[in-house]
LOGU-472649 format. One record per residue (C-alpha): x, y, z; residue in three letters. Coordinates in steps of 0.5 Angstrom, whole numbers, plus 500, padded with zeros to 3 digits. Last residue first. Layout:
! residues N
XYZALA ...
***
This chain:
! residues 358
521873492UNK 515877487UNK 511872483UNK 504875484UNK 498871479UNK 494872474UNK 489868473UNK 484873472UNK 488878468UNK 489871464UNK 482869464UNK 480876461UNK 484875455UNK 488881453UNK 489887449UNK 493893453UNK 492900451UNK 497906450UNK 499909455UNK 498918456UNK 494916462UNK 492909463UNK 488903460UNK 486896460UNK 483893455UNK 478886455UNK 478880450UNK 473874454UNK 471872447UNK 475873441UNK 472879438UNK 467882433UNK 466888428UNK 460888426UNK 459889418UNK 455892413UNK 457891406UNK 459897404UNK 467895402UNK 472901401UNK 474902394UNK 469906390UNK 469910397UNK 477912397UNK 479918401UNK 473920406UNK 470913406UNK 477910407UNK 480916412UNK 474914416UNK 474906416UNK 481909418UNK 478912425UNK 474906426UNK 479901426UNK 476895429UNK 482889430UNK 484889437UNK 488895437UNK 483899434UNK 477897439UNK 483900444UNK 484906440UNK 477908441UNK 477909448UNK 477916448UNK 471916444UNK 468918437UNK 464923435UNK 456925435UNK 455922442UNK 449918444UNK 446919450UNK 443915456UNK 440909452UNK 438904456UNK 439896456UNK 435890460UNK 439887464UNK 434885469UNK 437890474UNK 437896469UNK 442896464UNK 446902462UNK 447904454UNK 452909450UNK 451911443UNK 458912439UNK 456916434UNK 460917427UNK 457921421UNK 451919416UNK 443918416UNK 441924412UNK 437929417UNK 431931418UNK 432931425UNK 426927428UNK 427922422UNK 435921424UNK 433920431UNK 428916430UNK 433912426UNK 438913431UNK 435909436UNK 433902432UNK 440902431UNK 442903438UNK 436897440UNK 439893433UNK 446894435UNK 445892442UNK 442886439UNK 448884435UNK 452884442UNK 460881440UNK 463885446UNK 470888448UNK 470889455UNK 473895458UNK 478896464UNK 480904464UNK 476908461UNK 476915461UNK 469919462UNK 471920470UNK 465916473UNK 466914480UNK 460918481UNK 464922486UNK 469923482UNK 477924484UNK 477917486UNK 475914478UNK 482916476UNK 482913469UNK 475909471UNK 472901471UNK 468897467UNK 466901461UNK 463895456UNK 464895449UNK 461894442UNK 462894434UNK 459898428UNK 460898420UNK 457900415UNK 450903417UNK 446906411UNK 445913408UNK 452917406UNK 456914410UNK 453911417UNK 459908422UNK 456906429UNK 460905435UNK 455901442UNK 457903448UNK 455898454UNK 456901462UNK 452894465UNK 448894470UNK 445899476UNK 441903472UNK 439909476UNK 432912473UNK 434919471UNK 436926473UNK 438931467UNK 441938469UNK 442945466UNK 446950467UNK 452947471UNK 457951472UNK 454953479UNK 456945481UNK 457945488UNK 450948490UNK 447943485UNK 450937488UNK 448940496UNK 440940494UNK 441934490UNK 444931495UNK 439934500UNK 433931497UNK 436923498UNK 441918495UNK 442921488UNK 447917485UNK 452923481UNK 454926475UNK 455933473UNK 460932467UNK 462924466UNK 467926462UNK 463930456UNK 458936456UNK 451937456UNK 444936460UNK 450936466UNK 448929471UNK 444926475UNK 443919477UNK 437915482UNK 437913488UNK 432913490UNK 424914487UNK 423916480UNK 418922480UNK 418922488UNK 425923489UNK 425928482UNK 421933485UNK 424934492UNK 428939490UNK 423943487UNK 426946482UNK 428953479UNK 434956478UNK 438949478UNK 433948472UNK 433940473UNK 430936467UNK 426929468UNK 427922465UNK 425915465UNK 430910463UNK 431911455UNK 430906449UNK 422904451UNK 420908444UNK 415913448UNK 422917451UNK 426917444UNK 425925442UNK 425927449UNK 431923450UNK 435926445UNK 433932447UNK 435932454UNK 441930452UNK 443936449UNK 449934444UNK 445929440UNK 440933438UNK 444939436UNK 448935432UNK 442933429UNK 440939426UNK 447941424UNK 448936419UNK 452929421UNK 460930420UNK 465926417UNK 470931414UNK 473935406UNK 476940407UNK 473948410UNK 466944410UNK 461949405UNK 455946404UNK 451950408UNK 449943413UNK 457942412UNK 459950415UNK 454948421UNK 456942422UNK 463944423UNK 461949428UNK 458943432UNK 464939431UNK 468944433UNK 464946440UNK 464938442UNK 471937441UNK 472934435UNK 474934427UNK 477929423UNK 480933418UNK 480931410UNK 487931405UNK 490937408UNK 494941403UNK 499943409UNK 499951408UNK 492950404UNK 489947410UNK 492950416UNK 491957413UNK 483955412UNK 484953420UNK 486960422UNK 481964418UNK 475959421UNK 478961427UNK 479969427UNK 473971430UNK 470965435UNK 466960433UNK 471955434UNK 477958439UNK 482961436UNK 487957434UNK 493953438UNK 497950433UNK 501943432UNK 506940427UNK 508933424UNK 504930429UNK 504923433UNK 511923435UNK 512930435UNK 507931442UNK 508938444UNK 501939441UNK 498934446UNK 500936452UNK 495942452UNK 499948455UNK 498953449UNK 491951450UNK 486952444UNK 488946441UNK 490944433UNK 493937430UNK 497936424UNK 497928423UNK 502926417UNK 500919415UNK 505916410UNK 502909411UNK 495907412UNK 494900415UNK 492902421UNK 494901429UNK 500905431UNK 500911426UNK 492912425UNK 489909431UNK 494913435UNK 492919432UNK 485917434UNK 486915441UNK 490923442UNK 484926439UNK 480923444UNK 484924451UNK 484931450UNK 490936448UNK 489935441UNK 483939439UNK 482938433UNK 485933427UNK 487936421UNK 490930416UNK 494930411UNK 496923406UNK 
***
């Protein structure tokens, strides 16, 4: 079996090889990976790839050419598509009915819904899903506006993009005046009620109009949490793994707005991202159209997402449709690292655990 996996020098692309060559049933897998970096670490990585490419960038000239070569060079099987900018590019190419190979994608409407932040909460703000919410337009805001809106502190971050982009507790006006100074890269923030419980993500697997499979985390701690000011970097380091079947009814009540607002069928993989307030009460801050750099550590214990997709991509008479959440001997937790592959244990024994040097 080919598959193309994008975007090869991220932490996510690297998580879903690792799922398929290390953790999943599949045998004879031949990954062939793509970059638009010619110093990403991920395309020097032949363990995971049988060959790699840097390619033009998606949407621009030359890109849909070079992937097409890839497919017919190496008989791709399926791709599975990620960063952000492909999988935007590629929903296109799905909603007009012309996928290069054959992928997990939603349409390009609710691509775009999900990418914005904004919109998405925009579209769910009346169904008690989402913290109180407001845009910042960097070239035109009061910056006392949000204070008095949503009282201090509350959190701020890009309208769009991954790792935590553009994120901060907002303990006063001149933060934020200071914060968006700093972030010129930044067009559009979002600022919302700061949540103060439990980092929870919820995986939802739709094919072709029904949920088929879903599971649940918490983010605890960060890769490199120092480096940010939020202390959120978007790579997990510690995790719960979860047994939650009313976080997967709010995340599935949720998509079903969402799906409805965009017109769209209900399919594709989203990893729908929850903060509980004081009361713990959960809210939903965004929802990926892709999977996450964690998702190796559900692989490792049991739910493989990234092969429930080669299933439905490759055999669907033969994958079970019955609807499932995935679940976990309680107290199970992973730890992380850069470029490591994840350990699954008891959180009682990192607990107990003990230093035995002379």
């Amino acid at each position: 079996m080919n598959i193309l996996l994008n975007g090869v020098g991220g932490p996510t692309p690297r998580s879903i090889a690792r799922s398929l060559k290390h953790y999943s049933t599949l045998e004879h897998v031949n990954i062939i990976g793509t970059d638009i970096n010619p110093a990403a670490y991920g395309l020097y990585e032949s363990d995971l790839y049988e060959k790699t490419y840097i390619i033009p960038r998606a949407g621009q000239a030359g890109y849909r050419k070079a992937i097409e070569k890839i497919i017919r060079d190496h008989q791709i099987d399926l791709a599975i598509v990620m960063p952000e900018l492909e999988v935007e590019v590629w929903s296109k190419y799905a909603t007009a009915g012309n996928l290069p190979v054959k992928t997990l994608l939603p349409q390009e409407n609710l691509t775009y819904l999900l990418t914005d932040k904004s919109a998405m909460t925009e579209v769910i703000k009346d169904s008690g899903l989402v913290p109180q919410s407001l845009v910042i337009d960097p070239q035109k805001y009061s910056p006392g506006a949000a204070g008095e809106k949503l009282g201090y502190p509350f959190w701020i971050r890009a309208v769009s993009g991954s790792s935590g982009l553009g994120s901060l507790k907002v303990e006063n006006e001149n933060a934020l005046k200071h914060w968006v100074t700093i972030n010129p890269g930044v067009k559009k923030f979002i600022a919302s009620t700061f949540l103060p419980g439990r980092n929870l993500a919820c995986k939802m697997l739709y094919w072709k109009g029904r949920l088929v499979r879903a599971a649940c985390a918490e983010r605890v701690n960060y890769i490199m949490a120092k480096v940010a000011p939020s202390g959120i970097t978007g790579n997990t380091s510690f995790g719960r793994l979860l047994n939650e079947p009313g976080l997967v009814a709010e995340a599935e009540h949720a998509m079903e707005l969402l799906f409805q607002h965009a017109d769209s069928p209900k399919h594709g993989f989203f990893t729908v991202d929850f903060k509980e307030d004081a009361n713990g009460k959960p809210f939903i801050t965004e929802v990926n159209v892709r999977h996450v750099a964690f998702s190796v550590c559900f692989a490792a214990a049991g739910a493989n997402f990234a092969e429930d997709t080669v299933q439905l991509l490759t055999g669907e008479d033969q994958f079970d449709m019955d609807y499932r959440m995935y679940e976990f001997e309680k107290d199970t937790i992973f730890l992380r690292d850069v470029d490591a592959e994840p350990i699954i244990m008891k959180e009682s024994d990192l607990l107990n655990s003990r230093f035995s040097g002379s």
